[in-house]
C-alpha positions in Angstrom: 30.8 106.4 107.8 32.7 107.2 104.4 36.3 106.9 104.8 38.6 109.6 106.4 40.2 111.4 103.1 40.8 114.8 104.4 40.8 116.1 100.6 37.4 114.6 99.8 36.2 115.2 103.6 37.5 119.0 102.1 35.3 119.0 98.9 32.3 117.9 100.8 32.5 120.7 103.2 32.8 123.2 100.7 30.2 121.7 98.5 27.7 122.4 101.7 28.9 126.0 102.4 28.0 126.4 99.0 24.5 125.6 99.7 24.1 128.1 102.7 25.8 131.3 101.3 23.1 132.5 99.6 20.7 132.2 103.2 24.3 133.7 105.1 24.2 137.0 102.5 20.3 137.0 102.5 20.0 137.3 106.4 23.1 140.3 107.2 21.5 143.0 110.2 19.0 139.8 111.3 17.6 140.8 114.9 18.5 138.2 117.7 16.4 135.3 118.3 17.8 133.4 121.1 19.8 135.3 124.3 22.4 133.5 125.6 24.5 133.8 128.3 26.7 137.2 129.5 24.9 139.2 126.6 25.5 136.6 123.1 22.9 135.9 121.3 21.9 133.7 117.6 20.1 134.9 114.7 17.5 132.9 113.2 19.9 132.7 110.5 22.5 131.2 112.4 19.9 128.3 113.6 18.9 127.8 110.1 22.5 127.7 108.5 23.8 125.5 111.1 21.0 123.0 110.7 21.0 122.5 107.1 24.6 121.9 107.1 24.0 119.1 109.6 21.5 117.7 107.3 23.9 118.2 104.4 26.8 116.8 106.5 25.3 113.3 108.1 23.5 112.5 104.4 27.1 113.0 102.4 29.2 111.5 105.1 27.6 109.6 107.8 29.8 111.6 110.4 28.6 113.4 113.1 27.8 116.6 113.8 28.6 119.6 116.9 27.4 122.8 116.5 27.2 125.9 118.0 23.7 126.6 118.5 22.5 122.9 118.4 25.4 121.3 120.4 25.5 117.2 119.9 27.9 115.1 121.9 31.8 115.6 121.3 33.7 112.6 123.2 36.7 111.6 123.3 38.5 111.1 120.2 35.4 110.4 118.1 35.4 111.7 114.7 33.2 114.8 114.4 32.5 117.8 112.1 32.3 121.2 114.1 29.8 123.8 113.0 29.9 128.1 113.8 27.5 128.6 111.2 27.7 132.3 112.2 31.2 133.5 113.4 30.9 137.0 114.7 27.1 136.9 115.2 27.0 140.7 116.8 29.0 142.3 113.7 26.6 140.2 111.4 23.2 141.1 113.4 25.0 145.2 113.5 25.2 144.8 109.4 29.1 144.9 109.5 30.6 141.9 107.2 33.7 140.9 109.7 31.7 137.5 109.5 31.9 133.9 108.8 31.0 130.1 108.6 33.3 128.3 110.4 33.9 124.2 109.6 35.9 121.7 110.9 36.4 118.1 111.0 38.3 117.0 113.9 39.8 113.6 114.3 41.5 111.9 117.3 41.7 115.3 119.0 43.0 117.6 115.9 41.4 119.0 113.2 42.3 117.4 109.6 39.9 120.0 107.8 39.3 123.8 108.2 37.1 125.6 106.3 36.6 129.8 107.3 33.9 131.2 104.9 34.2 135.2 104.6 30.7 135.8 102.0 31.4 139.2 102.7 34.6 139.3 102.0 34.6 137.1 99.0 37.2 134.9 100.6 37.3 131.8 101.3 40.3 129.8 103.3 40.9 126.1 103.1 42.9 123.2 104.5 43.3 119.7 104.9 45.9 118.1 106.9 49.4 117.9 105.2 47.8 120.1 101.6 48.8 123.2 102.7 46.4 126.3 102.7 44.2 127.9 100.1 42.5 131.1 100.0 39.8 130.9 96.8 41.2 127.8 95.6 45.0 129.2 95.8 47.6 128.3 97.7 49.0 130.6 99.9 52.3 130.9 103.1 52.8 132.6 105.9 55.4 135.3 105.3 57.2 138.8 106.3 57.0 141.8 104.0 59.6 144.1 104.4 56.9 146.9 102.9 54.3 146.9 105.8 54.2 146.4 109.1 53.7 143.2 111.0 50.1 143.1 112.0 48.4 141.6 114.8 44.8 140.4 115.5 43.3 140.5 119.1 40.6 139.0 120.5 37.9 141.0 122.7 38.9 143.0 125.3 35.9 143.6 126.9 35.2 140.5 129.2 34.1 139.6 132.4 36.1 140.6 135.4 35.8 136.7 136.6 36.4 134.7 133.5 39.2 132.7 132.8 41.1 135.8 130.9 39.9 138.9 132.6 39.1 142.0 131.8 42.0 144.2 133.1 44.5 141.0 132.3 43.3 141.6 128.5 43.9 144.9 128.8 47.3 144.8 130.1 48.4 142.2 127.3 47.2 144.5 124.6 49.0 147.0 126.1 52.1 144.7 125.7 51.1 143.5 122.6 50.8 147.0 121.1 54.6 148.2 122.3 56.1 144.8 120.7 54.0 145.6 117.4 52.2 149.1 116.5 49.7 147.7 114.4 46.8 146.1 116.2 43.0 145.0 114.8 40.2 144.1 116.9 37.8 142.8 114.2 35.2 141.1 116.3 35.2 137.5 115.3 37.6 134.9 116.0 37.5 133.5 112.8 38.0 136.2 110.5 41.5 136.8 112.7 42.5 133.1 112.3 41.4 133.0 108.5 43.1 136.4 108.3 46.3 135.4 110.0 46.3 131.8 108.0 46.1 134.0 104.7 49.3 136.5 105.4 46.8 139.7 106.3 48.3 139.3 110.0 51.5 138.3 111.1 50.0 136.6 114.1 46.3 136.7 116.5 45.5 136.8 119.9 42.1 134.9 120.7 40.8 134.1 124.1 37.8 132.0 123.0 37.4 128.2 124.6 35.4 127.2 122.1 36.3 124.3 119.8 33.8 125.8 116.9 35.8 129.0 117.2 39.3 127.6 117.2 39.5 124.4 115.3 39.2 125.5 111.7 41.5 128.5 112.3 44.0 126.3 113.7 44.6 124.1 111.0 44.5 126.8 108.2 47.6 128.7 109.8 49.3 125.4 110.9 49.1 124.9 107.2 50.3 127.6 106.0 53.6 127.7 108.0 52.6 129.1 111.2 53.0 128.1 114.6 49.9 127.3 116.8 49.6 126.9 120.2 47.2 127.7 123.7 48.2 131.2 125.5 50.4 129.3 128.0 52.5 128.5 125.0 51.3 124.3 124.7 50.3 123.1 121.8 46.7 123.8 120.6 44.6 120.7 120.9 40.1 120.1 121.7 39.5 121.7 125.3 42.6 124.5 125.1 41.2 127.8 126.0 42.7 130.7 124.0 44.7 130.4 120.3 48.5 132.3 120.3 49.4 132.2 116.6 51.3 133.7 114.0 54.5 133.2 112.0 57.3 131.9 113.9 59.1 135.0 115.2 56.1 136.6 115.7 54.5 133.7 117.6 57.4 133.5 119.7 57.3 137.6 120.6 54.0 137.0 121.9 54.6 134.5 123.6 57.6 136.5 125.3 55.0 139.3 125.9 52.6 136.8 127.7 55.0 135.4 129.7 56.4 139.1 130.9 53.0 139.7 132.7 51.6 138.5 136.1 49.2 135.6 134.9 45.2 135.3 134.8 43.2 133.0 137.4 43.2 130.2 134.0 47.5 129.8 134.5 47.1 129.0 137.7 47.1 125.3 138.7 
C-alpha cells in the first residue's frame, strides 16, 4: 500500500474518473440490468464503471476497494476507497443528468478524500482532508448571498412506511423544512445535493440515505468548504450514521431546530 497523502490519494482518484467518463456519458437512458431490493436497480453501466475503477484503484494504490454494486469487506478502521459508480441510477437510466460518480477514500472511520463527478453537469467537486474544496480545480466556501434565497436540498420523500425514516415522518419534516426556508429541491441523488451544497448552490441538504458510498464523499467536500456535517439526530457524521443534516452553520443549526420540533422516527428511538 502506497503511503496515505490525501493530495496524491486526490490525483489518483481523479486520474481514474477520468478514465470512466467517457463510458458514464456514453451509457445515459441505459435499461436496468440487475433489480434490487424495494424497487432500485443497476445499469450495466454502473457494473462496468464501478469495476474498472477497482481495477484502476488496487493497480495505482494497492488499497482496497467497496463498492456499490460489487460490495468487498469494509471493517473496522481499515483503509478503503468507496465506489457509487452511478449516483442517482433512476434519473440516469430516465435520461435526466442529476447524476454522478461518487469516490471516497476513508481512513480510521472518516473520509480524507471526496470526489462527486457531475459529467452532465460539467462539474466536478473535490477535497482532501485539511485543502479545502474545489469545484473544476477552483477553490470554493460556503457562504450567504444577500441576492437569493437560501436553498435547501432534500432527500426522497417517498419511502417505505417501515424504514428507519418513514414515509409520513419525511413528509412532515419537509413540511417543516419548507416554512423555515421557501426554497426546496428534490433532485434525486444524494450526491448531486451534497456536491451541490459543498459548492454554495444550497445553503444546506437533507439526505436520509445509510449508505457509506452515498454519504462519505459529500461529507468531506462540505466539511471542507466551511460547512457543518452531522447525522439527523444532530451527532457528528461518521461510517454506519444513517442520514447526512448539512449546510452552512446557521442553516445547519435551523434544521436541526426543525428536526428536533417533530415527534421522532422509529431510528431515534433507543
Amino acid at each position: 500500500m502506497m503511503d496515505l497523502d490525501p493530495h496524491a490519494l486526490l490525483a489518483i482518484g481523479q486520474a481514474a474518473i477520468d478514465e470512466v467518463q467517457g463510458e458514464f456519458r456514453a451509457g445515459l437512458g441505459s435499461d436496468p440490468l440487475v433489480v434490487k431490493e424495494f424497487g432500485d436497480f443497476a445499469t450495466e453501466t454502473d457494473l462496468a464503471i464501478e469495476n474498472k475503477l477497482r481495477k484502476i484503484l488496487v493497480s495505482m494504490t494497492g488499497i482496497p476497494v467497496y463498492g456499490e454494486e460489487y460490495g468487498g469487506e469494509f471493517p473496522g478502521n481499515q483503509t478503503v476507497w468507496v465506489i457509487d459508480p452511478i449516483d442517482g441510477t433512476t434519473n440516469y437510466a430516465a435520461g435526466f443528468p442529476a447524476c454522478a460518480i461518487v469516490l471516497s477514500l476513508i481512513h480510521e472511520g472518516q473520509p480524507i478524500v471526496g470526489i462527486i463527478d457531475m459529467p452532465f453537469l460539467g462539474r466536478r467537486v473535490t477535497a482532501a482532508v485539511g485543502a479545502g474544496t474545489h469545484v473544476n480545480g477552483r477553490p470554493v466556501q460556503m457562504t450567504l448571498s444577500e441576492s437569493r434565497p437560501v436553498t435547501i436540498a432534500f432527500g426522497s420523500v417517498i419511502a417505505r412506511g417501515d424504514g428507519s425514516f418513514p414515509r409520513g415522518w419525511r413528509q412532515e419534516l419537509l413540511s417543516g423544512v419548507g416554512d423555515a426556508y421557501r426554497a426546496i429541491r428534490i433532485s434525486g441523488s444524494v450526491g448531486v445535493d451534497l456536491a451541490s451544497t459543498a459548492a454554495g448552490a444550497f445553503g444546506g441538504t437533507v439526505t436520509f440515505s445509510p449508505h457509506v458510498w452515498d454519504n462519505a464523499a459529500g461529507v468531506l467536500l462540505i466539511r471542507e468548504s466551511g460547512g457543518v456535517v452531522t447525522d439527523l439526530e444532530g451527532a457528528p457524521w461518521r461510517v454506519g450514521s444513517v442520514g447526512v443534516l448539512a449546510g452552512l452553520p446557521t442553516v445547519h443549526a435551523r434544521l436541526l431546530e426543525v428536526v428536533r420540533g417533530i415527534a421522532p422516527p422509529p431510528s431515534f428511538v433507543a
